[in-house]
C-alpha positions as CSV (number, residue, x, y, z in Angstrom):
1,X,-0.2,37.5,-50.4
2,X,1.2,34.1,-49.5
3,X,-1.8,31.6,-48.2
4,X,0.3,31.6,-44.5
5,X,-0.2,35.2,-44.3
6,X,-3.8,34.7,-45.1
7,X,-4.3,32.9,-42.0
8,X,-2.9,35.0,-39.5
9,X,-4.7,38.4,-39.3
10,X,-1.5,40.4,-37.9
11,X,0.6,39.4,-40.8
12,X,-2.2,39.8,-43.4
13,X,-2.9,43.4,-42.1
14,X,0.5,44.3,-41.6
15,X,1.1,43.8,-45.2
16,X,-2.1,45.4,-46.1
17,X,-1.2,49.0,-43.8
18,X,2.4,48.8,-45.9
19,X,0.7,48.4,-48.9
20,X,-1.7,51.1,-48.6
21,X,0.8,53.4,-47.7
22,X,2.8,52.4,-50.7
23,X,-0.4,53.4,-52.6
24,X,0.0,56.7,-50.6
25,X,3.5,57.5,-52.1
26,X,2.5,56.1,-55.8
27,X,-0.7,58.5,-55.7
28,X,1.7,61.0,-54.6
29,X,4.6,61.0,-57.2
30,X,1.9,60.3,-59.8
31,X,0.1,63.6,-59.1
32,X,3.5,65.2,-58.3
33,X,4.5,67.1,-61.9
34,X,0.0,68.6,-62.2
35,X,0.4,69.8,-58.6
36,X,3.2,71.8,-59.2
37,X,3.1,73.0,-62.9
38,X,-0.5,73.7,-62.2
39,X,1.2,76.3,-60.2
40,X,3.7,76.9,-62.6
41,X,1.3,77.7,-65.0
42,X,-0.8,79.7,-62.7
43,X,2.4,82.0,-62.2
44,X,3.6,82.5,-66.0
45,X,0.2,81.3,-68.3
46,X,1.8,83.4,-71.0
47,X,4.9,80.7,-71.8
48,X,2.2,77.6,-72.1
49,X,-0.2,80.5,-73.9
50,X,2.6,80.7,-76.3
51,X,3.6,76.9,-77.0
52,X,-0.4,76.3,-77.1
53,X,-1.3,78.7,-79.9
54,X,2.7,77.8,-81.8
55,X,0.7,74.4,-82.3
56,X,-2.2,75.8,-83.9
57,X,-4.9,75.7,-80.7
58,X,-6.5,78.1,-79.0
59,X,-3.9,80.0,-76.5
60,X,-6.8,80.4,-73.8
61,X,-6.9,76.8,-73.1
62,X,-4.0,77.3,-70.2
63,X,-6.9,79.2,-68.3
64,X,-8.5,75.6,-67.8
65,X,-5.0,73.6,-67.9
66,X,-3.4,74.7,-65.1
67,X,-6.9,74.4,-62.7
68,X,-7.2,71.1,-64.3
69,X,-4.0,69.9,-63.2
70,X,-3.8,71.8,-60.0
71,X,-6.6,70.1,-58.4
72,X,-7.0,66.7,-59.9
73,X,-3.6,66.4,-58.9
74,X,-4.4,67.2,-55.5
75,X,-7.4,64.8,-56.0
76,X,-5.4,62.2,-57.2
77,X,-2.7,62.4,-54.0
78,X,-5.0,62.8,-50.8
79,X,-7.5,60.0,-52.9
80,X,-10.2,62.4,-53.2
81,X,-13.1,61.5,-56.2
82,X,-10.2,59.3,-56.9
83,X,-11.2,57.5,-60.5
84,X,-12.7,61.3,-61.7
85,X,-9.3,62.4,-61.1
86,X,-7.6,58.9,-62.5
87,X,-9.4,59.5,-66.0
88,X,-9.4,63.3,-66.0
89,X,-5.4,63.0,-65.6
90,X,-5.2,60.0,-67.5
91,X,-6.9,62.0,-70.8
92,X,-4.6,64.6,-70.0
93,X,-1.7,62.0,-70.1
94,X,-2.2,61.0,-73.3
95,X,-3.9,64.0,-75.4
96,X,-1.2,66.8,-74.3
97,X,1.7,64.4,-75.1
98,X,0.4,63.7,-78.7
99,X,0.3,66.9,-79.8
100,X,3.2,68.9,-77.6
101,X,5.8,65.7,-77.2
102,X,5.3,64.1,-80.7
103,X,8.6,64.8,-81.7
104,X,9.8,63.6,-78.3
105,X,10.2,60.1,-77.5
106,X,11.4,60.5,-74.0
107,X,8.4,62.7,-72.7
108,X,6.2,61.4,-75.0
109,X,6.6,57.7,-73.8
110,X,6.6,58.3,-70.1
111,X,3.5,60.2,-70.3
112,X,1.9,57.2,-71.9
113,X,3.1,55.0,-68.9
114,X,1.6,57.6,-66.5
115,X,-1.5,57.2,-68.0
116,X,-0.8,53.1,-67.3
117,X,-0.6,53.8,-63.5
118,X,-3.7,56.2,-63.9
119,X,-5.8,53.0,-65.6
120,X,-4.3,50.8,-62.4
121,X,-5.7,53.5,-60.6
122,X,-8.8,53.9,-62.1
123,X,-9.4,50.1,-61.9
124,X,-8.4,49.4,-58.2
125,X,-9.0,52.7,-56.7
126,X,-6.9,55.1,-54.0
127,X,-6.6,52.5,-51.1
128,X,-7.4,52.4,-47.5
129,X,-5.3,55.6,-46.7
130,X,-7.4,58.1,-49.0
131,X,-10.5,60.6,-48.2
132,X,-12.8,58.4,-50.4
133,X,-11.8,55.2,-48.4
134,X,-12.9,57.4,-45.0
135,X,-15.3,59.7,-46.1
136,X,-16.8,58.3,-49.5
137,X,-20.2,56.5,-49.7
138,X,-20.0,53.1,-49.1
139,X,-15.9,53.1,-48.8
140,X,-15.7,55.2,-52.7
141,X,-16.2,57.7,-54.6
142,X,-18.8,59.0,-56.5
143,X,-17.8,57.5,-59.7
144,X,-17.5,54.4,-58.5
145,X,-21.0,54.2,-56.8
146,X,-22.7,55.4,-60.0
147,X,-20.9,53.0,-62.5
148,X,-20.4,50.3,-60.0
149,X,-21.2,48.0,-62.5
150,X,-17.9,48.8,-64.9
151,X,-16.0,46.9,-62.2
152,X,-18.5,43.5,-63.0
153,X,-17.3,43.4,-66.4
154,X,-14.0,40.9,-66.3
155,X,-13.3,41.4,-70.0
156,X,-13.3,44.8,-69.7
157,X,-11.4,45.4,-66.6
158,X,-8.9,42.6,-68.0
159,X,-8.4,44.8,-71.1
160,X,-7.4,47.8,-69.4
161,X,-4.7,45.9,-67.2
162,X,-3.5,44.6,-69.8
163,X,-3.5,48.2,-71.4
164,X,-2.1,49.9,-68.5
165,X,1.3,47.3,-68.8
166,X,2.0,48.3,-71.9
167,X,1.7,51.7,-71.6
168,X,4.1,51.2,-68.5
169,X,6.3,49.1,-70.5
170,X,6.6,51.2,-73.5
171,X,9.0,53.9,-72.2
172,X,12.0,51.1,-71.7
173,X,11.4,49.6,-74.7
174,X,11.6,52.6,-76.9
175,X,14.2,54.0,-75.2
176,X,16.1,50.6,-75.8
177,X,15.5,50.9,-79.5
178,X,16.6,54.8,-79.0
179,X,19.7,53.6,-77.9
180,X,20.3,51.3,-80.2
181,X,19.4,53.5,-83.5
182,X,22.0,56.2,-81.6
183,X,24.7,54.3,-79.8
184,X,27.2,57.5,-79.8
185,X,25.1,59.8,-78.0
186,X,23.6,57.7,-75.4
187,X,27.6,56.6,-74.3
188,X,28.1,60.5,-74.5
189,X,25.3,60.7,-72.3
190,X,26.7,58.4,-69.8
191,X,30.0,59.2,-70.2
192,X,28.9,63.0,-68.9
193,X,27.0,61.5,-65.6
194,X,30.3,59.4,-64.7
195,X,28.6,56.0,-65.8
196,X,31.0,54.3,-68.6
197,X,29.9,54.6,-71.7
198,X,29.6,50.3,-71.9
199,X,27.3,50.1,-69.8
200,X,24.5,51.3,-72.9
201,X,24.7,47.7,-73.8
202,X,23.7,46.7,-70.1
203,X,20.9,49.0,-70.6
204,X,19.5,48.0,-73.5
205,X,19.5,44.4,-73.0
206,X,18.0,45.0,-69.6
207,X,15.3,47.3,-71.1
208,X,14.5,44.9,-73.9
209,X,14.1,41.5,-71.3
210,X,12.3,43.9,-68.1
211,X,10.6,45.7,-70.6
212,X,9.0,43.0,-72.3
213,X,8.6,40.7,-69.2
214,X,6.5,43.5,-67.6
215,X,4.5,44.0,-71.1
216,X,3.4,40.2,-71.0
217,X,2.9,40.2,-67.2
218,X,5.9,37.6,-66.5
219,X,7.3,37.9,-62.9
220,X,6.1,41.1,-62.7
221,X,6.8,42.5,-59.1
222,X,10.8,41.8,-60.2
223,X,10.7,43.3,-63.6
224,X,8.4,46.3,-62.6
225,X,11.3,46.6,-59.6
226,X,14.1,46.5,-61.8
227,X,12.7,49.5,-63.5
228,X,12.0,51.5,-61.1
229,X,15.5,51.1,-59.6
230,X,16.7,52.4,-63.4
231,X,13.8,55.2,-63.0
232,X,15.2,56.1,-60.1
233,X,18.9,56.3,-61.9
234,X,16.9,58.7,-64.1
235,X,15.4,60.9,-62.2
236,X,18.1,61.6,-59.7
237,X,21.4,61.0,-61.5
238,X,21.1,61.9,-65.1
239,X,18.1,64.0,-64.8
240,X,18.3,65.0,-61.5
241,X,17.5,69.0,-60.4
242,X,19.3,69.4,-57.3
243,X,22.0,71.3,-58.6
244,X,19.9,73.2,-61.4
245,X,17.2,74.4,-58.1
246,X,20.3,75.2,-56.3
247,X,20.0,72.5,-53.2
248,X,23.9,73.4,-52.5
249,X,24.6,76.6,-53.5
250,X,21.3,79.0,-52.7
251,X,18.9,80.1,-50.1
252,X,16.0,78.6,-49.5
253,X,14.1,81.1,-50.9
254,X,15.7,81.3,-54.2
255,X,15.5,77.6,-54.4
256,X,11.5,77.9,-53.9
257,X,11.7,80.2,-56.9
258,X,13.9,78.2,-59.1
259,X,11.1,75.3,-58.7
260,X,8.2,76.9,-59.4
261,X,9.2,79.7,-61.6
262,X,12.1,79.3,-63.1
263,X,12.4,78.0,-67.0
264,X,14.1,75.3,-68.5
265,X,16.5,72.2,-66.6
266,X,15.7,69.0,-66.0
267,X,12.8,69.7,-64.0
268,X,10.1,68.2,-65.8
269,X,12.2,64.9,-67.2
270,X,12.8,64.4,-63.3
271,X,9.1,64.7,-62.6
272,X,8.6,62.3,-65.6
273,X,10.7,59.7,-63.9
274,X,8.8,60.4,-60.6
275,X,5.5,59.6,-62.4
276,X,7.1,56.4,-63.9
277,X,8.3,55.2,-60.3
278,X,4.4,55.9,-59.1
279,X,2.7,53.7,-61.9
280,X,5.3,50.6,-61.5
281,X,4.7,51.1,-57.4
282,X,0.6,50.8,-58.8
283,X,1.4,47.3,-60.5
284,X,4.0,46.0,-57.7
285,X,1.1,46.4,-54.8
286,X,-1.7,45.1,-57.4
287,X,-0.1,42.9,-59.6
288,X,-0.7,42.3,-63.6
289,X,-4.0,41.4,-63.7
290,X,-5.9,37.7,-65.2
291,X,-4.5,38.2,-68.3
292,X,-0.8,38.1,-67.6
293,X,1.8,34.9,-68.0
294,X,2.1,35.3,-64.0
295,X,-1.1,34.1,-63.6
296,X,-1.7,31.8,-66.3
297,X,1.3,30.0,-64.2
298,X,0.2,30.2,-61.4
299,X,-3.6,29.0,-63.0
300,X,-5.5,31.2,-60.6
301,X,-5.9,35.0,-60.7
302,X,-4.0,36.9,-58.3
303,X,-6.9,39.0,-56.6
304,X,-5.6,41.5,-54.4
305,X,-6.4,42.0,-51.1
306,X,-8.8,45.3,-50.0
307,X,-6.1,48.2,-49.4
């Protein structure tokens, strides 16, 4: 927030209402894929019962993964117990992935930068438009209250930021090196969602500059924006569902079925690229943290404003 803003209270809390509600949306589209394949799960446990027990665990763990991500996803979006939910979803984030996505660097990666919005989230809290902020004891939730002084430790805090940018920066810079090691394929890729095929090199010079600028905390709000607007490409040009949940051709009935029972698609790579587009919203309202070259330029720490 610009000093001048600072000093007029209508501009200082107009920006703070727009920022909270951006808060809203990122809570919203990070929680989006545990709401609903909490109820996916809930409808068919026997396919995750399956894939659980094909990697050598116990199958019965679905009966406490889909509650799990049913309603600390829910947590998570109305800002409810919101760090509980933050670390609970954040474990999830990077446990699940190591073992089920290990042989793919796609999922696996953006689940690790899910888990960077959940540590932003964990650190700064749901915002002024959650049920902890109305209801919660003393403006939070119960976490919070109880380990109040976590949030007095500056190293520690620092080291999660810092954390949480690389884990959001990760995703674009593997999938950079992806493209690199498998040029053909990506262009093929491309080539099949009416993008020319040239443009990989775009792409991979813009992942390897916004990628890295965002891991070291350099102009962050423009790098983290950039990447969301290539998220966004993602999620609803090359992975996009509309056409695989039938949003042109079937009832609305049978489109409710296709999204929370049907197999297979692009659903969960589009919820993936949702997820993404929550944690960079997390570090564009809250910035990189102390530890970033943003502030080191600036030489003062970019404290946020309560939202």
């Amino acid at each position: 927030m610009t000093d001048h803003a600072q000093r007029v209270p209508g501009i200082a809390t107009t920006r703070a209402d727009m920022m909270g509600l951006v808060l809203v949306l990122a809570r919203f589209l990070l929680a989006s894929e545990f709401m609903t394949y909490g109820v996916r799960k809930f409808l068919h446990p026997e396919n995750i019962y399956n894939l659980i027990a094909a990697n050598h665990l116990p199958g019965e763990l679905v009966y406490l993964v889909y509650p799990w991500q049913f309603f600390f996803g829910w947590a998570c979006f109305l800002g409810f117990q919101t760090r509980l939910a933050a670390i609970a979803l954040f474990g999830f984030c990077i446990i699940a992935p190591s073992i089920f996505w290990i042989d793919n660097l796609e999922n696996l990666t953006r689940d690790y930068a899910t888990a960077g919005g959940f540590i932003f989230l964990f650190v700064y809290g749901p915002g002024r438009y959650s049920l902890d902020a109305k209801y919660g004891r003393d403006g939070g939730d119960i976490f919070s209250n109880i380990f109040g002084a976590i949030w007095k430790r500056a190293s520690l805090i620092d080291g999660l930021l810092v954390a949480g940018r690389a884990l959001m920066a990760l995703p674009f810079l593997a999938d950079a090196g992806k493209k690199i090691v498998h040029l053909g394929p990506q262009q093929e890729l491309l080539a099949s969602v009416n993008i020319a095929p040239v443009f990989v090199y775009v792409l991979i010079v813009g992942q390897l500059i916004f990628g890295t600028m965002l891991l070291i905390g350099y102009r962050t709000t423009l790098s983290a924006s950039v990447l969301l607007a290539w998220s966004l490409v993602l999620g609803f040009k090359i992975h996009g569902v509309a056409g695989w949940a039938g949003f042109y051709t079937e009832s609305y009935g049978s489109i409710l079925y296709n999204w929370f029972q049907k197999n297979g698609g692009t659903l969960s790579s589009f919820y993936k690229d949702m997820e993404v587009i929550g944690a960079l919203l997390m570090i564009i309202v809250f910035g990189p943290g102390r530890i970033s070259k943003d502030v080191q330029l600036q030489g003062t720490s970019n404290a946020h404003e309560s939202i």
